[in-house]
N, C-alpha and C positions, 0 to 999 in steps of 0.2 A: 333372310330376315323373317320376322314370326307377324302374322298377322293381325293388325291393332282397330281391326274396323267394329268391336265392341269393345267400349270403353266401361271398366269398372265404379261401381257408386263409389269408391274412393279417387279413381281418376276423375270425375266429374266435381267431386268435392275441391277439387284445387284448380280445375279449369277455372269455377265460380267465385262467387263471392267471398267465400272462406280463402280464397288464394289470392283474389285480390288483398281483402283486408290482410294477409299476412304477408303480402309484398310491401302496404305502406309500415307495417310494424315493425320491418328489418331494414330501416334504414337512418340508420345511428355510426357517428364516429367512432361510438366504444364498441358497438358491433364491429367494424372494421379494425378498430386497434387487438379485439379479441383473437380473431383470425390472423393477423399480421403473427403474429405470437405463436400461436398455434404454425404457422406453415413456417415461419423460420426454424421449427423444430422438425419437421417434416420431411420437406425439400431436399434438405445434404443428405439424406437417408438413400434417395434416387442416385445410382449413379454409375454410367453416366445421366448426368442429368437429361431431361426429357427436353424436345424439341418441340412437342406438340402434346399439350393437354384438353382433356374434353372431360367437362364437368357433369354429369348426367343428371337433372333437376335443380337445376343453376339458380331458380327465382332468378331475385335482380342483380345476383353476379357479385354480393359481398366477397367469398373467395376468390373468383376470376378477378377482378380488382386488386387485391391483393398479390394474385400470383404474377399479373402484368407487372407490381412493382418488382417483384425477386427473381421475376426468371425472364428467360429470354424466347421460352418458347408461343408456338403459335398456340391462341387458346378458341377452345370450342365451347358451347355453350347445348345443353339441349332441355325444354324447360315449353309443361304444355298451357301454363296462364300466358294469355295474351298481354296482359296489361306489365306483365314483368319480361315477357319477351322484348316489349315496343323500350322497358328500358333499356334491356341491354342491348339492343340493333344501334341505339342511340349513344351507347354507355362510352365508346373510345376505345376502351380497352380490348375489345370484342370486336373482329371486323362483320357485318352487316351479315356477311355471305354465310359465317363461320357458326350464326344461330339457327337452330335446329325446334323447331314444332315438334310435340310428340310425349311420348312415354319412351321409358327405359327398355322394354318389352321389344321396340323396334327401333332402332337408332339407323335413320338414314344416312351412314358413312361406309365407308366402304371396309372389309375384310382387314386388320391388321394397319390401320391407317393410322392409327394416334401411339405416341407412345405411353403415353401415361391416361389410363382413364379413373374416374373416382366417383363417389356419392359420399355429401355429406348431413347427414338428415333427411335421408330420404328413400331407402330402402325399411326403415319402420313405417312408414305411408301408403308401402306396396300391397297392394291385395294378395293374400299366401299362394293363392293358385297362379300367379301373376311373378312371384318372386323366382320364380326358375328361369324363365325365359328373360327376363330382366338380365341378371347373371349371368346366363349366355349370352346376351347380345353385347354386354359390357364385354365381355372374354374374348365374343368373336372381334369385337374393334380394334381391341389393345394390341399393340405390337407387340409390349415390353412390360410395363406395370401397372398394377391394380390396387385403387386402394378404395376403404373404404371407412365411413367415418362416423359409429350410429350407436345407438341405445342399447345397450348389452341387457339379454337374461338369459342362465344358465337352462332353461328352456322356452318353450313359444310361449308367449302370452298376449295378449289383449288389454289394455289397458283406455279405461276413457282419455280422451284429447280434446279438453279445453270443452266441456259437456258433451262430446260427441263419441258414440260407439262405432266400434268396429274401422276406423282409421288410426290407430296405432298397435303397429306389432313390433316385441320385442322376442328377441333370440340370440343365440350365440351366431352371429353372422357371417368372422372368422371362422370357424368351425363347418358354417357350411358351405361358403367358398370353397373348402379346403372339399369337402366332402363331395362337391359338385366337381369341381375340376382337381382332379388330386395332382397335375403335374405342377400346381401353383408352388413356388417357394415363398415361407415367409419371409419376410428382409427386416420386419420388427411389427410389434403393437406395444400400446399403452394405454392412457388412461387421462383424459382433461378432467382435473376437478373445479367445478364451476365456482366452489368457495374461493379460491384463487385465481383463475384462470379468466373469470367473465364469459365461459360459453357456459351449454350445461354439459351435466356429466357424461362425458363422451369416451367411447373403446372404440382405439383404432387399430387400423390392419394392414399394412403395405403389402406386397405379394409382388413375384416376377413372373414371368410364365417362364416355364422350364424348356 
């Protein structure tokens, strides 16, 4: 595991304030009806289906909610605001044990332990020098598949986030999954558009490990 004992000014931006307040903003019916949607499209994709998911930057677990209704497996949670931790230890869907403190950079589980691991929204948050070891440590978790769920651009870019610099990167994320671990197979991507769908515009990537 990679060592996480300096935390980046974009980790500290989501431990804080800014992460609290964007834990009370994601908590809507229609955010939930959104992602119902989205992972019924998803899910049969897996297959065999996964036993055990672990969401890497969970907030308060609008998807893990979700997936507790369509699947059967055990779900993990790993997610470094406290205030959206303390929801999902409490959430049901989520057993107590199964949340995780932390960043993506070090996922306390063990070697090959989850079958299915994911980020949705939250590999554009990662600091660049930070996104490698992130993606390792997802890869080293995963038994079985990989997916992930974020703001596409056909190269790096920087874009402000809600008045703030230097906390949103966009890239081709698939591409560099593929680039970083090349035994990944794709199993499919696509594309949510927000005009219809109620997320925003979102490029996804399922992957298995070879």
């Amino acid at each position: 595991m990679s060592n996480n004992d300096n935390v980046t000014p974009q980790g500290n931006f989501w431990q804080g304030e800014f992460g609290n307040e964007y834990t009370e903003r994601n908590a809507s019916d229609e955010m939930l009806a959104a992602r119902r949607m989205m992972w019924k499209k998803l899910l049969p994709l897996l297959s065999p289906a996964p036993q055990s998911i672990l969401e890497v930057g969970s907030n308060r677990g609008n998807n893990l909610n979700v997936l507790s209704e369509l699947s059967e497996a055990t779900l993990f949670a790993q997610e470094p605001n406290d205030s959206a931790r303390k929801i999902l230890e409490s959430s049901g869907f989520v057993q107590p044990d199964n949340v995780k403190a932390g960043f993506g950079d070090n996922i306390p589980i063990a070697d090959q332990s989850i079958d299915f691991v994911f980020t949705s929204g939250v590999l554009i948050h990662v600091a660049p020098e930070k996104l490698g070891e992130t993606c390792d440590e997802m890869y080293r978790v995963s038994r079985q598949y990989i997916g992930c769920i974020e703001y596409f651009s056909p190269h790096e870019e920087e874009i402000a986030y809600r008045g703030h610099s230097e906390r949103l990167f966009k890239r081709d994320f698939g591409g560099y999954w593929m680039d970083r671990h090349p035994d990944l197979q794709l199993i499919d991507y696509g594309f949510f558009w927000k005009r219809v769908t109620g997320l925003d515009d979102l490029t996804w990537w399922l992957f298995k490990k070879g």
